[in-house]
N, C-alpha and C positions, 0 to 999 in steps of 0.2 A: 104173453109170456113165451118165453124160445130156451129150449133148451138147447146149452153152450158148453164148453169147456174151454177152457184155459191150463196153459203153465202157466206158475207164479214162483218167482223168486222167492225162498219162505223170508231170508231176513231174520237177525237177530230175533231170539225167542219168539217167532212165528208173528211177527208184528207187520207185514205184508201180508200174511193170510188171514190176518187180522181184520185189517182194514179191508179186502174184499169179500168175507165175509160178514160183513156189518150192513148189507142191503146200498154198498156203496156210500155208507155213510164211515169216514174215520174215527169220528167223534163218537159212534154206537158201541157198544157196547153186546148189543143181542144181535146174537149171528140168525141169515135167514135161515131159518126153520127148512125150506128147500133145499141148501146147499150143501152138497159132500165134497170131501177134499181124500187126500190119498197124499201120502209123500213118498217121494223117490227111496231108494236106498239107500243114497250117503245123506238122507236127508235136509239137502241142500232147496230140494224143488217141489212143489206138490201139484197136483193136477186138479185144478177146482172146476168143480160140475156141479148145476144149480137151472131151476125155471126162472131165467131173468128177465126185469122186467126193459120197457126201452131205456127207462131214466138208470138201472143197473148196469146196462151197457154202455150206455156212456161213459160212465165214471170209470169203469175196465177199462174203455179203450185209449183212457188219457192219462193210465197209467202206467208208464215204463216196467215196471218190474211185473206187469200183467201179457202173456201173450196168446191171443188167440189160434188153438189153432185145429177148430173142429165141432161137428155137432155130437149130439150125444154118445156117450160112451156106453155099449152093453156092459161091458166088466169094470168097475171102478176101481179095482182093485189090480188092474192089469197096468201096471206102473212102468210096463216096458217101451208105454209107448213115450215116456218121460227120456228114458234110458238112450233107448234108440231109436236113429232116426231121427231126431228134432232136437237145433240145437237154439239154446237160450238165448239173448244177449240182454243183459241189462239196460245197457245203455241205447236207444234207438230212436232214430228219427221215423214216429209213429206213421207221421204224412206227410209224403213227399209231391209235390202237385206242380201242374204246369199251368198256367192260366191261356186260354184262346179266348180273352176277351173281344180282341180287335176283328175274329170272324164270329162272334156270337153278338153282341153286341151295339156293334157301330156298323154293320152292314146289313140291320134287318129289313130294309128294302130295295136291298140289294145282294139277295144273298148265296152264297155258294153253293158248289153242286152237292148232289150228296158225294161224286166220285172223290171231288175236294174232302168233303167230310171222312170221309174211307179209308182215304189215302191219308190223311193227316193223324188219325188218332192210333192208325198201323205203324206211322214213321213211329209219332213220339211212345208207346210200346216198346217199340225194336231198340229205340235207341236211351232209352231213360229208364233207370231204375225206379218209374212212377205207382204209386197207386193212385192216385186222382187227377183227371183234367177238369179245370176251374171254366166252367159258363155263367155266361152274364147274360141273354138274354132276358129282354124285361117280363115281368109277372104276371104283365096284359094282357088279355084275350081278345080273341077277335070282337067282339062288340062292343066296347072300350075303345076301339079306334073308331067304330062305326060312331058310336055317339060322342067322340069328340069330334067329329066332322074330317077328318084328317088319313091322308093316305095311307091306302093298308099295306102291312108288309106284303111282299114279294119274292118271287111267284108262290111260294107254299105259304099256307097261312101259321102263324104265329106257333099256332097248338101242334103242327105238322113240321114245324123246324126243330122248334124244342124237343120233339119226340124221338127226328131223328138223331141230331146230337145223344142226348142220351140214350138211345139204344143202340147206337155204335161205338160209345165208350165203355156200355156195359159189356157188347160183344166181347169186346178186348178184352174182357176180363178188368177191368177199372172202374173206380167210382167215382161218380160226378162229384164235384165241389161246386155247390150252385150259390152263384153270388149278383142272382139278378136284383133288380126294383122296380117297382113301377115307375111308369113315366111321370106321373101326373106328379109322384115327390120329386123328380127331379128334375119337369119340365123341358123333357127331351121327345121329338120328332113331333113337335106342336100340340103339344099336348098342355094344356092349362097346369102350367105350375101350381100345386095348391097346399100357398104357404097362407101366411098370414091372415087377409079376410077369406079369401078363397078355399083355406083350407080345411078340408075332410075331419071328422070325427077319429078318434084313435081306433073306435071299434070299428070302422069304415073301414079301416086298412087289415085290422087284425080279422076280420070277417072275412076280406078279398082273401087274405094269405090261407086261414083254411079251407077255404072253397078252392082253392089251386089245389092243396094237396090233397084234399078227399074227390073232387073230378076228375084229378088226371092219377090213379095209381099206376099208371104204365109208367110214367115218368123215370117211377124211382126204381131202387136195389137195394136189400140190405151195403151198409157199409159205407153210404152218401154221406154228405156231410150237409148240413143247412147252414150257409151264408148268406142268407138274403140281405138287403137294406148296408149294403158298407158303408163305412164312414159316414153314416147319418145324423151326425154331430154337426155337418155341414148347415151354415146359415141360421143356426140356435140361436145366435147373439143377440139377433131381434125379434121382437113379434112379427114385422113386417113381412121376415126373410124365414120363419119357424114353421115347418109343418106339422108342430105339435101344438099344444096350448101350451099360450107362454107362462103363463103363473107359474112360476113354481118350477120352472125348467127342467133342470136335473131330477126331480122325482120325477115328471114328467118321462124323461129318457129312461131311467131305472126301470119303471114301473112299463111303460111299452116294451120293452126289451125281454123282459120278466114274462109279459102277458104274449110274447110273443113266442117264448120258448116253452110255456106251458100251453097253450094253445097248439102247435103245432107239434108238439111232441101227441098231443091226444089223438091230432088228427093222422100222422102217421100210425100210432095204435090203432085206430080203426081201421086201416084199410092194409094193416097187419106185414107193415114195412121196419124195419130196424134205419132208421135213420136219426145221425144224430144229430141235437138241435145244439144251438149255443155257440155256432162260429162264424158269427157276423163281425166281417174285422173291421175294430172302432178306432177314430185316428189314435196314434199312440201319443200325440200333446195331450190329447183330453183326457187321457188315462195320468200321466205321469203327473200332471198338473193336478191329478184329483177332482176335475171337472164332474169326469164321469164315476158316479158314485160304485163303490167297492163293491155292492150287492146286486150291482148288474153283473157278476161273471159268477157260474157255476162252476164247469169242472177245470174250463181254460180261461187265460186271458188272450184275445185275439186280437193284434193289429194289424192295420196297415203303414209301414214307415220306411221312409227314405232317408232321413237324416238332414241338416243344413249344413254342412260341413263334408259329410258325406267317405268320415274316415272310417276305418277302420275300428282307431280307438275310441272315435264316438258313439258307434256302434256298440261297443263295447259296454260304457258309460249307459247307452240308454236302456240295453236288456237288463242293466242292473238295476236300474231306478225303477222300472216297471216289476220285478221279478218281488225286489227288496219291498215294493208296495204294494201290491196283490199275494205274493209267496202262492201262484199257482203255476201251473205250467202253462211256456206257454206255446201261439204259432203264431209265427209270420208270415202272416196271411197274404201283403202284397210288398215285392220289393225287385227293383232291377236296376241295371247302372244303364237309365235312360239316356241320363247327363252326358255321359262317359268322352269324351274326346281323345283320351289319350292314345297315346301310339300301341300295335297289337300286343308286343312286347311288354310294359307297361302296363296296358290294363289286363292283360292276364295276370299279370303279378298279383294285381289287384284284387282281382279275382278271384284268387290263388286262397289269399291271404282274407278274405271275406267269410269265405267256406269254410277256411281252418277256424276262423274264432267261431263260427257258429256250430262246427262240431263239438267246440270243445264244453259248448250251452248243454249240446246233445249228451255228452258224456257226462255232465252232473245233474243230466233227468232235469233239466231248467227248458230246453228248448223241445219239444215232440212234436211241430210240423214248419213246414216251410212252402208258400206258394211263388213262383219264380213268374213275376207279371213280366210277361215278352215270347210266349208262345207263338211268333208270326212272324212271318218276312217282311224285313223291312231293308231299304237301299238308302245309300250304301251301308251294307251289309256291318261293316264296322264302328259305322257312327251312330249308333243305335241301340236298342234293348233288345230288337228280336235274335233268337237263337235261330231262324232258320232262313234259308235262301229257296222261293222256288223258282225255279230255269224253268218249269212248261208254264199251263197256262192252269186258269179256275175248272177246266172240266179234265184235264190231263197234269197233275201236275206232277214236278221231277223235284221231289225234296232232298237238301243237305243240310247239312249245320255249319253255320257260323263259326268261327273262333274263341266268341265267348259262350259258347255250348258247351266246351274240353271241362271247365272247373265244375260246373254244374255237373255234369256226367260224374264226375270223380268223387264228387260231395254227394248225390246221392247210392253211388255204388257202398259209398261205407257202411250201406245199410239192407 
């Protein structure tokens, strides 16, 4: 239990303070027994303080008209801090995040300095109105490579890379978005793919996943977010190709997903971390298409999507089919103009014009996070996703930003 405080938007006849008053639930009706509220003077706001629990904090933080911003209160009735000093917005892009998959991920045995690591998570600070940088390193520990017979990462071991990425994003003041997976589901750095006969037990995986988080609590910070396992709807369609038991599939995927957030929300309880579960981003076909059944998402709906098309107004078209078919908030968890060819001109327009429809998700409380996949330098510098260029080297490096870094920067300044 943490004691928290909030402003909250009150909302027509107190129906915002309603609904966070209800133990996080809309649908309740008995307010928690712990929680005091207080309203402003024009009774527009009220400041809710309460011992909540991790599963109560989640639900607040995925709610726009909820804003964090403080530990417990001595005087509850001291409403000035409503007054002044701290101002509201309704409408807000909750998480704004940068993904460094391609130096977390695809270089673990070969991997950067920590000065690289220092230097990188200061640039994007300085230069991005962020709270989260997205890691993908995978969820395997050093004996796990031992006994699949296969090169260990490099030079730090697995547990010593991970630790320092997250203790230099927390430095910053920022919170990790962790979107790693094991190799063995996704048959990366020779690692026995284990799908079909080969594949692991469901509790096999959901056992490894709380044993990460109750062995390592230095990892985490309040304010993290758990994306483990993305797009793991990947290779369903057979048994051959499934790393779940195929009977029955979609429950199958429900029901791990489910045991996956209640499992790992316990195990953050225990080692007495605020971290929240439930943003493992799932492809957005298998949502929209209903593949992925309705009672796998809690407080968000999370994708990863790029579009075929790759407009504007198809963009448009698909937050609405997802939105109109889950009706919860949501985050787009991975998305960048990798494609992108067009001229500088051009695709900032583009660009331009991406941000603006997704602000305007933001402004009807439809859209509350956003992960921007291309956190890395890439050449040439404009026919690509990365937002950044380094001119030194891996132990020295001299960062700048790209040209399609300007919209990003402006989209999330709005917030």
């Amino acid at each position: 239990m943490s004691n928290k405080y909030y402003v909250v938007e009150v909302g027509t006849n107190n129906t915002n303070l309603n609904k966070l008053t209800s133990k996080g639930r809309q649908n309740s009706t008995q307010p928690h027994q712990n929680t005091h509220w207080a309203l402003s003077s024009d009774g527009t706001k009220a400041i809710l303080q309460g011992e909540f629990t991790n599963e109560e904090l989640e639900f607040f933080e995925t709610r726009p008209y909820a804003e964090y911003i403080g530990d417990y209160v001595k005087n509850l009735n001291n409403v000035e801090v409503i007054n002044n000093g701290f101002t509201f917005s309704k409408s807000k892009l909750i998480y704004r995040s940068i993904d460094a998959m391609k130096y977390t991920k695809d270089n673990l045995k070969d991997q950067v300095t920590d000065a690289f690591i220092e230097s990188y998570c200061s640039f994007l600070k300085a230069n991005f109105n962020i709270t989260h940088i997205a890691i993908s390193i995978p969820l395997d520990i050093t004996i796990d490579f031992t006994s699949e017979g296969v090169t260990l990462p490099s030079p730090r071991t697995i547990e010593n890379y991970t630790q320092k990425w997250a203790s230099e994003i927390h430095k910053n003041n920022l919170n990790v978005l962790w979107r790693g997976t094991f190799c063995g589901i996704e048959g990366i750095y020779d690692f026995t793919k284990r799908v079909g006969p080969d594949r692991e037990t469901t509790d096999y995986w959901i056992d490894k996943i709380s044993k990460y988080i109750t062995n390592n609590p230095n990892y985490f910070a309040d304010g993290d977010l758990w994306g483990i396992l993305p797009e793991r709807s990947e290779g369903l369609g057979v048994n051959e190709t499934s790393f779940l038991p195929y009977a029955d599939i979609q429950q199958e995927y429900e029901s791990f997903f489910n045991n996956l957030k209640t499992t790992s929300r316990d195990a953050f309880n225990s080692i007495g971390k605020n971290v929240y579960v439930g943003f493992s981003g799932h492809n957005w076909y298998d949502i929209q298409n209903s593949w992925i059944p309705e009672n796998t998402f809690e407080n968000i709906v999370a994708f990863d999507h790029y579009g075929v098309n790759r407009t504007v107004n198809e963009m448009q078209a698909d937050y609405d089919s997802v939105f109109n078919l889950i009706d919860k908030p949501m985050f787009h968890m991975e998305w960048s103009d990798y494609w992108n060819e067009l001229n500088e001109v051009d695709r900032l327009a583009y660009l331009t014009d991406m941000y603006d429809l997704m602000a305007t998700y933001v402004a009807s409380n439809k859209l509350i996070g956003f992960n921007y996949w291309g956190g890395w330098d890439l050449s040439p510098s404009f026919l690509a996703e990365g937002l950044l260029t380094n001119s030194g080297t891996a132990s020295n490096p001299i960062w700048s930003l790209n040209p399609n870094a300007t919209p990003l920067q402006e989209f999330y300044n709005l917030y």
